[in-house]
C-alpha positions in Angstrom: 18.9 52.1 -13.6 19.9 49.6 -11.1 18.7 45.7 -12.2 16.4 45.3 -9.6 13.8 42.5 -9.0 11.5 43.7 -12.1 13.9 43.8 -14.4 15.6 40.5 -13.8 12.1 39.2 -14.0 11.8 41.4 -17.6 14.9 39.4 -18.3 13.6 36.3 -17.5 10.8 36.4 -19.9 12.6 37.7 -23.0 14.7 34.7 -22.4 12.0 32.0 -22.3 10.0 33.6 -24.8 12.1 35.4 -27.5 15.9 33.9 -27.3 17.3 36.1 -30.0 16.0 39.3 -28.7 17.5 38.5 -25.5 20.6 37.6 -26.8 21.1 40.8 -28.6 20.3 42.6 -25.4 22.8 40.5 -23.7 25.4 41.5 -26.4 24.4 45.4 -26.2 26.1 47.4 -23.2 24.6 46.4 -19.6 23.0 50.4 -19.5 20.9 49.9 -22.6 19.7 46.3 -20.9 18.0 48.5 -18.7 16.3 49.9 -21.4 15.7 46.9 -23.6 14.7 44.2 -21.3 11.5 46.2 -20.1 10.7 46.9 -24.0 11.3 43.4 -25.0 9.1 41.8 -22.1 6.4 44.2 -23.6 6.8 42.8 -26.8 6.7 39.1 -25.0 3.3 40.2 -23.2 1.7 41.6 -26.2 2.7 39.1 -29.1 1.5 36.5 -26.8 -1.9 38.4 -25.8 -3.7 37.7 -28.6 -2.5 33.6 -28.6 -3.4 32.6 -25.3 -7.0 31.9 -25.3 -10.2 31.0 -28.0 -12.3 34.0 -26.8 -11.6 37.2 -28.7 -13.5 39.3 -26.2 -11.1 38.4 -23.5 -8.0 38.3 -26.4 -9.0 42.0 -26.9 -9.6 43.0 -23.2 -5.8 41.7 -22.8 -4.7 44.2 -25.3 -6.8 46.9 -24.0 -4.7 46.4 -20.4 -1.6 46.9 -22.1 -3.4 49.8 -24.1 -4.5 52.1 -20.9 -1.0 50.7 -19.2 1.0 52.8 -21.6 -1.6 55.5 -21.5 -1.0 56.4 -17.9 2.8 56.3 -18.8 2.2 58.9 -21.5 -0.3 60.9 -19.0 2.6 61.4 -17.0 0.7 60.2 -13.7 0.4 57.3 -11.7 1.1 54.1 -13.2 -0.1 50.4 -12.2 2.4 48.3 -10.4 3.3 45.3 -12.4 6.9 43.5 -13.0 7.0 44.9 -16.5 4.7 48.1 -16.5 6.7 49.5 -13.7 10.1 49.1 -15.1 8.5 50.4 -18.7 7.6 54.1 -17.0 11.1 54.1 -15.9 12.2 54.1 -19.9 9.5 55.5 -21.8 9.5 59.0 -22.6 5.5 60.2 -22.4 5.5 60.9 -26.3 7.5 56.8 -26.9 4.5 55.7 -24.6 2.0 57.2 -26.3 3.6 56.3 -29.7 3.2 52.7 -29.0 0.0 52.5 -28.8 -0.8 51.6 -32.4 2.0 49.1 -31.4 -0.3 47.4 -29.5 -3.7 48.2 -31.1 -2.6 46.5 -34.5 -2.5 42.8 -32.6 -5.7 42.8 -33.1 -5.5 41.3 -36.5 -3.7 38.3 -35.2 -7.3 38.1 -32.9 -9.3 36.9 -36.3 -8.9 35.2 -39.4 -9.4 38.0 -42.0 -6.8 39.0 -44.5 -5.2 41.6 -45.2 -7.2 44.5 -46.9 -4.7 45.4 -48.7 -0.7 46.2 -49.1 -1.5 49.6 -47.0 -2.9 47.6 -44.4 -0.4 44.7 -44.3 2.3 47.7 -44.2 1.3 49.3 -41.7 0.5 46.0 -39.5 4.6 45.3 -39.9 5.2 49.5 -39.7 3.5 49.3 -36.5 4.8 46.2 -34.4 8.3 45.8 -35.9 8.7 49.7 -36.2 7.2 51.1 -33.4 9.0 48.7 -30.9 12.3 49.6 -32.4 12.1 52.8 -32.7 11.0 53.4 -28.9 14.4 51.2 -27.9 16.2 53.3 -29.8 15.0 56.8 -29.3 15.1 55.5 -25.4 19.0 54.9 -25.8 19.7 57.6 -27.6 19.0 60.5 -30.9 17.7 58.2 -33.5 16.3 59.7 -37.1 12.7 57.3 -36.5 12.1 57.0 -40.8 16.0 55.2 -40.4 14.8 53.2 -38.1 11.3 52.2 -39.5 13.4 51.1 -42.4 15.5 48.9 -40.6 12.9 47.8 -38.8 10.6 47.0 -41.7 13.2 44.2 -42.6 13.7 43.2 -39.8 9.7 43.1 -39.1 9.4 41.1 -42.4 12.2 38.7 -41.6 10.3 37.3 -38.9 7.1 37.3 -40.9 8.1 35.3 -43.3 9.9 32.6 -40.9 6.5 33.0 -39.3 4.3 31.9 -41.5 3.9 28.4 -41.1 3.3 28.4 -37.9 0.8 31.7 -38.3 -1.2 29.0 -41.3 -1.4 26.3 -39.2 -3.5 28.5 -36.7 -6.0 29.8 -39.7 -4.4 33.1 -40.6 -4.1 34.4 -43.8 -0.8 36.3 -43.4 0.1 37.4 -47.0 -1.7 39.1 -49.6 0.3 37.4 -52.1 1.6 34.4 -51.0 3.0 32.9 -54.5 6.5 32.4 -54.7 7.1 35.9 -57.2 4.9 37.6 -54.5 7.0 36.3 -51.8 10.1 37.1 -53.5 9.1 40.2 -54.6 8.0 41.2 -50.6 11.9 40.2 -49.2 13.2 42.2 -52.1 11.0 45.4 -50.8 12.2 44.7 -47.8 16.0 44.2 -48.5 15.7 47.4 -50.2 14.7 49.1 -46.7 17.6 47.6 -44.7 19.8 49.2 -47.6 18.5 52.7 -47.6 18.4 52.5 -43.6 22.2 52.0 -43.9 23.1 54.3 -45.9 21.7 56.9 -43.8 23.4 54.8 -40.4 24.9 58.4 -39.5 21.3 59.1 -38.1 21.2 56.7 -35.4 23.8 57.5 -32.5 26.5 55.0 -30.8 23.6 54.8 -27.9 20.6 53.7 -30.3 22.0 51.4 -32.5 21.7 48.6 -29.3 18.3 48.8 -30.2 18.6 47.8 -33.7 21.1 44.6 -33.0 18.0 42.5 -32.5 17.4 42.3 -36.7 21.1 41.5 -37.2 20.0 38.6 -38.8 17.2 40.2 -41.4 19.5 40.1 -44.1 20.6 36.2 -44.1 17.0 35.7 -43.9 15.6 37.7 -47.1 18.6 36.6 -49.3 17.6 33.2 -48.6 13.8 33.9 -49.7 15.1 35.9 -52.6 17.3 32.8 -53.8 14.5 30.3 -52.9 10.9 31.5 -52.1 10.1 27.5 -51.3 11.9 28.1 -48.2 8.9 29.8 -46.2 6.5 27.2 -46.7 8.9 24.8 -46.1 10.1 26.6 -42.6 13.9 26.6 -43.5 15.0 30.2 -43.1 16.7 29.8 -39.6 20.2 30.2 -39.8 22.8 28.3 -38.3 23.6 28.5 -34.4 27.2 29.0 -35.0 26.9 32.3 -38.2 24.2 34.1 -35.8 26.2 34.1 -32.7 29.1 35.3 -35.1 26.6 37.8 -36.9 25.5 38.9 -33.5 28.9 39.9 -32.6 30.3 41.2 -34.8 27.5 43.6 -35.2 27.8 44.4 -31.4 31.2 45.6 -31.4 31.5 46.9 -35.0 28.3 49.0 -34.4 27.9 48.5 -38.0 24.4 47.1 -38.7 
């Protein structure tokens, strides 16, 4: 796939709106840009969705778009024209399409300001965005085992979470069942524990996918740091320095080792 106007303006977005994913597009090879871009400005339209206005009849409508968009990708037919849509159908397999639509249908907790039912619930909230995205960029670039990838994706999914949620508090949300520092501790720890069983079975994502999974690179920095001090998430210290992520980044890209 040629980078034609909708994909340079896929490009465009994931830049403004989500620097590191771009950047680990940018370090993946320029035929699984093709791919990601389009996946990554759907992330950019959907994360947003549910941000951009007070009304949660129109915050919902917004989802429900993006819902029936990437049902008339998995229906095989005629899809809408738009700068990402159109690019998307050119990726997406019907059965990825269809597959993420609990991707988008779980943004509707970040609509309201209820907790969490429960650790199910939470779970399958991370399972769902995090997973779901990174598994349909994968399976896209190439044979991917999906329950590898869900694990990688889970720490990946809870990395950003956690930098998250002081940003995600100041808006009203309640974004952790247990939000003591043992309870945070213990939740990187689960999810540390996914990354390593995810790379011990690495063998089950091909050369192709594993583009798709450069964009958690950094998930492990992250949850050692909230492992070693909890006090760190509140505070909204757990970026790491410009300099080791560019290095991280890279090294990742050409070692393929994740």
């Amino acid at each position: 796939m040629e980078f034609d106007a909708d994909l340079n303006a896929c490009a465009a977005l994931v830049e403004k709106a989500d620097p590191d994913r771009f950047r680990a597009a940018m370090s993946a090879p320029v035929a699984a840009r093709a791919v990601l871009f389009p996946l990554y400005a759907l992330n950019v339209e959907v994360t947003r969705a549910p941000w951009v206005t007070q009304e949660p009849m129109i915050a919902e409508m917004r989802l429900q778009w993006w819902r029936d968009a990437l049902q008339e990708i998995a229906d095989g037919g005629p899809v809408r024209r738009h700068e990402v849509v159109t690019p998307l159908a050119g990726v997406l397999s019907p059965h990825l399409a269809a597959n993420l639509d609990e991707y988008v249908a779980v943004r509707r907790w970040d609509i309201y300001k209820d907790p969490f039912e429960d650790q199910e619930h939470f779970d399958n909230y991370i399972t769902c965005s995090s997973g779901h995205l990174m598994v349909a960029a994968a399976q896209a670039l190439g044979p991917a085992e999906g329950k590898v990838v869900q694990d990688y994706a889970y720490a990946t999914g809870i990395s950003g979470w956690l930098q998250a949620i002081p940003a995600l508090e100041a808006r009203g949300r309640i974004p952790l069942l247990d939000g003591t520092p043992d309870g945070v501790r213990t939740l990187a720890q689960q999810a540390l524990k996914c990354l390593y069983r995810a790379r011990r079975n690495r063998a089950a994502v091909s050369g192709p996918a594993r583009a798709a999974l450069l964009a958690g690179v950094q998930a492990e920095a992250v949850l050692k740091q909230v492992v070693a001090n909890p006090g760190r998430v509140a505070a909204g210290a757990l970026v790491p320095g410009e300099i080791s992520r560019r290095l991280r980044l890279s090294w990742v890209a050409v070692s393929g080792r994740w």
